[in-house]
C-alpha positions in Angstrom: 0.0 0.0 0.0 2.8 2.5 0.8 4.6 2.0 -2.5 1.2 2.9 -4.4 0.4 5.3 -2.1 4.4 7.3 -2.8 3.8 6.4 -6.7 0.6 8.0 -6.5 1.7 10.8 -4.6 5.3 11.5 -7.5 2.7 11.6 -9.9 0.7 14.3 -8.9 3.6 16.1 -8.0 5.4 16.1 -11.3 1.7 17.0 -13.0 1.2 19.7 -10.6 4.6 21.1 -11.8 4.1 20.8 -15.0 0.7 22.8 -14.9 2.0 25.4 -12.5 5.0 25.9 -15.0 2.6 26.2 -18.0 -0.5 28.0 -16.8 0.9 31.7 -16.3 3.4 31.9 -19.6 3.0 35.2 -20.9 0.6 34.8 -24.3 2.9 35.7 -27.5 0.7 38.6 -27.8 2.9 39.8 -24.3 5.5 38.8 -24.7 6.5 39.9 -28.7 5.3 43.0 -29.1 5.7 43.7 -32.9 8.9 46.0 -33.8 6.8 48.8 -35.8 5.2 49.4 -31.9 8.4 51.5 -30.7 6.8 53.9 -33.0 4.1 54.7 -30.7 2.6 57.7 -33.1 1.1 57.1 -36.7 0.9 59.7 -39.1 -2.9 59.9 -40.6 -3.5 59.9 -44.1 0.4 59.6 -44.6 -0.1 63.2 -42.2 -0.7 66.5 -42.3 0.7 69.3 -44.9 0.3 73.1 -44.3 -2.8 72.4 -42.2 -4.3 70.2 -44.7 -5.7 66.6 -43.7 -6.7 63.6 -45.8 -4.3 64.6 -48.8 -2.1 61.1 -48.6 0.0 62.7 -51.0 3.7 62.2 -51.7 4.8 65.3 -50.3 2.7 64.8 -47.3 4.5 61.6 -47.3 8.2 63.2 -47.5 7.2 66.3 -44.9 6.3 63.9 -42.1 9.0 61.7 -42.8 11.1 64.4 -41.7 9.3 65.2 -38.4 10.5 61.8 -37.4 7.5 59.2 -38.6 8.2 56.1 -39.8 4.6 54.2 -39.4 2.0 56.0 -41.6 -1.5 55.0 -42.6 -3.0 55.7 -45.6 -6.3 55.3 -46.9 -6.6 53.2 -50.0 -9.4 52.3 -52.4 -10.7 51.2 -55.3 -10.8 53.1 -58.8 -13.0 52.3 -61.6 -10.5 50.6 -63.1 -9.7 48.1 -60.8 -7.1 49.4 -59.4 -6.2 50.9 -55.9 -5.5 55.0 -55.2 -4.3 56.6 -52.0 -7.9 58.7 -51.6 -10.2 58.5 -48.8 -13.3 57.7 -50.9 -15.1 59.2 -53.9 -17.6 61.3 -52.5 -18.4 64.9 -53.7 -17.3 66.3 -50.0 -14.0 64.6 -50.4 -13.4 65.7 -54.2 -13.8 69.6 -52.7 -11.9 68.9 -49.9 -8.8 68.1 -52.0 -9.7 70.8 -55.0 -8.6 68.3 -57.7 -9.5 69.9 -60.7 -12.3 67.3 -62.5 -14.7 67.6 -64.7 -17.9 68.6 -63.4 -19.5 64.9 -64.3 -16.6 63.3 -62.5 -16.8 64.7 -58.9 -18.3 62.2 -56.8 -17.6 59.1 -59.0 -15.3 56.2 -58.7 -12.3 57.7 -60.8 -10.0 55.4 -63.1 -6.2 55.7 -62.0 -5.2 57.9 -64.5 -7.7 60.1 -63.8 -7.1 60.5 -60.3 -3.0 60.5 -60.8 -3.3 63.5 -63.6 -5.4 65.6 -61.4 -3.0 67.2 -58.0 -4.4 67.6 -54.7 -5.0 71.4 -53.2 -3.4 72.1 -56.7 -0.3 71.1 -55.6 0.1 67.9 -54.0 1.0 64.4 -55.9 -1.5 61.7 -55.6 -0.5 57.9 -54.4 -1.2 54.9 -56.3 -0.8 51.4 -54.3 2.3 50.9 -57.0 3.9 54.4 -56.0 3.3 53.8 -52.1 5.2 50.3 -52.4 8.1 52.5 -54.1 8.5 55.0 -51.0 8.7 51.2 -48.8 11.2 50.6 -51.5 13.1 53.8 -51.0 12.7 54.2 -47.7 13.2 50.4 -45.7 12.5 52.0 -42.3 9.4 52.4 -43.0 6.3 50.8 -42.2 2.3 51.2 -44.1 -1.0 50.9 -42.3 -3.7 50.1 -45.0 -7.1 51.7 -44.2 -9.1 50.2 -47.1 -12.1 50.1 -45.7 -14.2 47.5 -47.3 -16.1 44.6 -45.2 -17.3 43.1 -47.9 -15.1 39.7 -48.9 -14.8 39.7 -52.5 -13.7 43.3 -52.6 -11.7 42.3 -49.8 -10.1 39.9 -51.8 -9.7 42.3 -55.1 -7.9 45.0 -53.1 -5.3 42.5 -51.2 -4.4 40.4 -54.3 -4.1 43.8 -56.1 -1.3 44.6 -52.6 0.4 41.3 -52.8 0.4 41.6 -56.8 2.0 45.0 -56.7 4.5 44.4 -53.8 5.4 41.3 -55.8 6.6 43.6 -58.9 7.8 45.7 -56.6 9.7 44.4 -53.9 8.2 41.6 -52.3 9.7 42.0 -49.2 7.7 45.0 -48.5 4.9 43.0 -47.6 6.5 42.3 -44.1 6.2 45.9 -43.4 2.4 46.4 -44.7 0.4 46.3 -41.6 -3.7 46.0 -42.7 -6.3 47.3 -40.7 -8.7 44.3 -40.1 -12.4 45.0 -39.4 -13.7 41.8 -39.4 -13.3 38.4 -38.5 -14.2 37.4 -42.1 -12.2 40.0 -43.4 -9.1 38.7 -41.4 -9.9 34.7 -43.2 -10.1 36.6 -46.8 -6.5 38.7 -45.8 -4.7 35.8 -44.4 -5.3 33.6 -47.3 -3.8 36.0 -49.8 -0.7 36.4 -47.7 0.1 35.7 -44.1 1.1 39.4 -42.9 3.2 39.1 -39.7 1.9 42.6 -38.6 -2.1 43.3 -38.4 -4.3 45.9 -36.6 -7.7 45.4 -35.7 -9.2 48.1 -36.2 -13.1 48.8 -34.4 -14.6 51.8 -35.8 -16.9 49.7 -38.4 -17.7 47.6 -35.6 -20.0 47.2 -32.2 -19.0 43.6 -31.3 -18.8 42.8 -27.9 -15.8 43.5 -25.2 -15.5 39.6 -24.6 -15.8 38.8 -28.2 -13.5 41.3 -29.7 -10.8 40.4 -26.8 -10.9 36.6 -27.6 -10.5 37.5 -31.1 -7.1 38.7 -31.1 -6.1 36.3 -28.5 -7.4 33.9 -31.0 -5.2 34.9 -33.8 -2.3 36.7 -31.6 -3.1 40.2 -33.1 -0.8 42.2 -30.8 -2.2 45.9 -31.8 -5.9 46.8 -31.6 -6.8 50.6 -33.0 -10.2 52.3 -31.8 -12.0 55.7 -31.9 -11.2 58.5 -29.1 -14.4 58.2 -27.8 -14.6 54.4 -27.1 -11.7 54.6 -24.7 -13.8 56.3 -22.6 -17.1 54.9 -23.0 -15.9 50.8 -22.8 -13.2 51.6 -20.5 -13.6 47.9 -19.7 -12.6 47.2 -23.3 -9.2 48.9 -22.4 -8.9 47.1 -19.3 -9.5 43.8 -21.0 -7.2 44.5 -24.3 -4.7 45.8 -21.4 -5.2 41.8 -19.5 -4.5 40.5 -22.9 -1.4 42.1 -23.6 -2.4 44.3 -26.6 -1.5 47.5 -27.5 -4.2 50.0 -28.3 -3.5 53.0 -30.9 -6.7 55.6 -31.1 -7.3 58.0 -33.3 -7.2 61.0 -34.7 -5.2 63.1 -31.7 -3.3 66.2 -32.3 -2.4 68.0 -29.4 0.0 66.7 -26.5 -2.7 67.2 -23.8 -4.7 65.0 -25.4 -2.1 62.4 -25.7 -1.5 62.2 -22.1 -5.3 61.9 -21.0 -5.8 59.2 -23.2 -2.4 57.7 -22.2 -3.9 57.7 -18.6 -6.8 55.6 -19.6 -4.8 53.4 -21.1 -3.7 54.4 -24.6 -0.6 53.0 -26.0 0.0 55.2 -28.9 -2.1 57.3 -31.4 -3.0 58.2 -35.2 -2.1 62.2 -35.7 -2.3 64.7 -38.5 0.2 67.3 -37.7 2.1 66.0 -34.5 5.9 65.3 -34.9 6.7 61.5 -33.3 8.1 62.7 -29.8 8.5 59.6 -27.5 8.1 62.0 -24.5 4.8 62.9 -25.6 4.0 60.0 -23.2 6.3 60.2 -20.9 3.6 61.7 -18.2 1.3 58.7 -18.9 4.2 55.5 -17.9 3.0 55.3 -14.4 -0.6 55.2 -15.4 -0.2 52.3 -18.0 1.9 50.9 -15.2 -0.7 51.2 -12.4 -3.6 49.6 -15.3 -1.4 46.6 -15.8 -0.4 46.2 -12.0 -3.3 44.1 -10.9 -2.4 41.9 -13.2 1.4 41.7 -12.7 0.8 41.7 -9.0 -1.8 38.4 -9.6 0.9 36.6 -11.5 3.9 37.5 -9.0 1.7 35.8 -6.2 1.3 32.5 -8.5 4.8 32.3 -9.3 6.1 32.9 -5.3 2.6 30.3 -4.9 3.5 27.9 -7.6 7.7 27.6 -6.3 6.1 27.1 -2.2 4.0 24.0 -4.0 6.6 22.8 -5.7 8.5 22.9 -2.8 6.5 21.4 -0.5 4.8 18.8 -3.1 9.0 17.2 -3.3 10.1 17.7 0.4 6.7 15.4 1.1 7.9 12.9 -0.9 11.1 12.6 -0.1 10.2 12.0 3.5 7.4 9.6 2.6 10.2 7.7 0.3 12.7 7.9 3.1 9.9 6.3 5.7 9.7 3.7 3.3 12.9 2.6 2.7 13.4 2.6 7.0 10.1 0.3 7.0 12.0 -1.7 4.9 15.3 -1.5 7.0 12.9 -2.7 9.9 
């Protein structure tokens, strides 16, 4: 009996330290934090120019560049032609918010490319193509692309990412790793992942109300490490924050453009934001460390008990039976 008793008893001691060693390692999402995060700012439409927003022009492009950002979204979408243009959308507020000279049956229609290339923004400005947007990542290997494309719907979906992957192919293939695309959708990140397996993605909420627990076992699901959300969500689903916080993800917001606002989102629990017009300035957030510190120490705190816990079990679990194997070999001695 005391020999199945002390078998019994090793067993459950090397399965208890297996699972104590196992339970609490940090999830991926943690513990590698993609490398385009140091950048914790993201210029908007590839940024602001001369207090103009939206223009994701080239020069836009080369201005921001030189106020230190080196993660910029821009917006892309379709043109009539099957191809893909760095433009917000095609609506008639858009066309007169960029100025480009069109004819007067054009404005507020899905442009082919050449239309939309020939025609300069604020009269000035260069407009993007996909093609000439894979050529700055080309030029300029430092930098990484957020891809706003907006559509939900799979097939376009599809249309717009073969398009990327066809492009970056022609281009430089190895531009892909640095394309980070805005995911809205659970079907959308299934349409994306079959065209090519991105190692950086954003899930991105403002086309979506799902729920706090649904959204958080999403990206712990597919170990999306960033998640990107409207201003005003952070502080009406604080526990959304909280959660994403538990998971280890790192929440960008946007659009923010002064420093104030930086630091009171950073106190609720921001990681970094989209701008128009702000330079990227790392001490931007310096005020908020010990609030993102204080929001992740329950957690820290909970796991620093387990593993002092988990080392006392372990402890005790093979001082037991030791003693209970030494008793037995003295019975025996007897």
């Amino acid at each position: 009996m005391g020999v199945v008793v002390l078998k019994r008893l090793m067993l459950i001691t090397l399965v208890t330290i297996f699972c104590m060693c196992t339970a609490l390692q940090p999830s991926r999402a943690a513990a590698e934090p993609p490398q385009w995060t140091q950048h914790r700012i993201i210029a908007h439409a590839m940024g602001g120019i001369s207090g103009a927003e939206y223009t994701n022009s080239y020069e836009a492009f080369v201005v921001n560049y030189e106020k230190g950002h080196r993660v910029f979204e821009v917006d892309l979408i379709l043109t009539g032609d099957g191809k893909l243009a760095a433009r917000h959308d095609w609506l008639p507020y858009t066309a007169d918010l960029l100025k480009q000279s069109l004819p007067e049956d054009r404005i507020g229609e899905s442009l082919n490319l050449r239309e939309f290339k020939s025609a300069q923004i604020l009269e000035k400005y260069k407009p993007l193509s996909f093609r000439d947007v894979a050529k700055l990542m080309q030029q300029y290997p430092d930098v990484y692309i957020v891809t706003d494309t907006k559509e939900t719907d799979v097939e376009l979906v599809r249309k717009q990412f073969e398009y990327i992957r066809q492009i970056a192919n022609e281009v430089e293939p190895s531009i892909l790793e640095r394309l980070i695309p805005e995911i809205y959708t659970p079907q959308m990140y299934d349409a994306v992942m079959e065209i090519y397996s991105f190692p950086n993605l954003l899930y991105s909420l403002y086309l979506s109300d799902e729920p706090v627990a649904q959204t958080v076992q999403f990206v712990t699901d597919h170990q999306i490490r960033t998640v990107a959300m409207p201003v005003e969500r952070v502080s009406l689903i604080p526990e959304l924050v909280s959660a994403l916080h538990k998971a280890g993800v790192k929440i960008y917001t946007h659009t923010v453009n002064t420093q104030e606002e930086i630091q009171t989102l950073s106190e609720k629990g921001v990681y970094g934001v989209y701008t128009d017009f702000l330079p990227n300035r790392s001490r931007y957030f310096t005020g908020a460390v010990q609030a993102l510190s204080s929001i992740e120490s329950e957690t820290s705190e909970f796991t620093d008990f387990w593993k002092d816990s988990r080392m006392f079990i372990m402890v005790f679990f093979m001082m037991l039976a030791f003693f209970m194997y030494r008793n037995r070999q003295m019975e025996r001695l007897h």
